[in-house]
N, C-alpha and C positions, 0 to 999 in steps of 0.2 A: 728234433724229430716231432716237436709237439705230441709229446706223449705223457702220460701221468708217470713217474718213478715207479708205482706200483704195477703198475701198467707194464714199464717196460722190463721191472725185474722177473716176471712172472714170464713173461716173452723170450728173456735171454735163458731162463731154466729151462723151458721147453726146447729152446735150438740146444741148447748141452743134453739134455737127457737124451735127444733124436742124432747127437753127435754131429752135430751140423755148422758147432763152434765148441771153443776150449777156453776157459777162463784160465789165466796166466797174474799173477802178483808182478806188477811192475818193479824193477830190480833199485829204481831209484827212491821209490816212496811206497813202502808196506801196506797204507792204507788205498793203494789204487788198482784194481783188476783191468786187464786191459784184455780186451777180447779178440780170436781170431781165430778165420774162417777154417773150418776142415778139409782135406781130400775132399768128404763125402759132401759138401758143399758146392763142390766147385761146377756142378752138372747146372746145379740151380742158379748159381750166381751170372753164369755165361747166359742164361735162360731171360732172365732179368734184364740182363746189360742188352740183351736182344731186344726184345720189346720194349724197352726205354727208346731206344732208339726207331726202331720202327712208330713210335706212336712221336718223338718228339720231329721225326722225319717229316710226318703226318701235315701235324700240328703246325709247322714253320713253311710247308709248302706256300710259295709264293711270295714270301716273307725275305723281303731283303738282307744282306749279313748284318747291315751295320742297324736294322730296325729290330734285330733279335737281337745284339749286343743289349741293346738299347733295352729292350726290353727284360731280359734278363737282370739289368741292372736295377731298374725300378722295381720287378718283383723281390731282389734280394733286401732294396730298401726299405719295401711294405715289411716283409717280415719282421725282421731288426725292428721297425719302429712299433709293431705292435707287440716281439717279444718284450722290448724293453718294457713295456706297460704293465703292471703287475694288474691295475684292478682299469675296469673299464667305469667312466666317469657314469654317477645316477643323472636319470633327464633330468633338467633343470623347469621347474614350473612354468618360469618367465622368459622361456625358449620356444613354449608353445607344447610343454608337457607329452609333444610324441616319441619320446624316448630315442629319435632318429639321431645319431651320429652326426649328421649332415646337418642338419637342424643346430645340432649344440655348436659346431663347430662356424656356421653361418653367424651367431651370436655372439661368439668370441671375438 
């Protein structure tokens, strides 16, 4: 979810306190919570799943199937490849010191 830990624990207290999810002890391994959605969730979640759709509707108009496969798969590639990155490289002096991505990677 690209989100900070802190970030997202503070997130999942608020959806339990508003009872919107219920934290559960996974029955295999003690040290794991595993979360899920409420009754009182479910108005919102269809609400969501609606406009997802409506806007990825949007979005893909015109858009051939096998050019949104296609696409979806290169976006899921970018991710993965910049999760797996922990720190992003400093510019390189002798790259031409613009700190551009595009630049370092031109040099490489």
């Amino acid at each position: 979810m690209d989100v900070e830990p802190i970030a997202l624990v503070r997130l999942i207290d608020r959806l339990e306190a508003d009872t919107l999810l219920e934290r559960r002890l996974d029955p295999r391994d003690r040290r794991v919570w595993r979360l899920y959605p409420t009754e009182k969730a479910t108005p919102t979640l269809e609400r969501i799943r609606h406009i997802s759709a409506a806007v990825r509707g949007r979005a893909l108009t015109n858009v051939a199937p096998q050019a949104s496969a296609a696409l979806l798969g290169v976006l899921q590639q970018l991710r993965a490849n910049l999760s797996a990155t922990a720190t992003v490289p400093e510019p390189d002096a002798s790259a031409g010191g613009n700190g551009s991505l595009a630049a370092q990677d031109a040099v490489s």
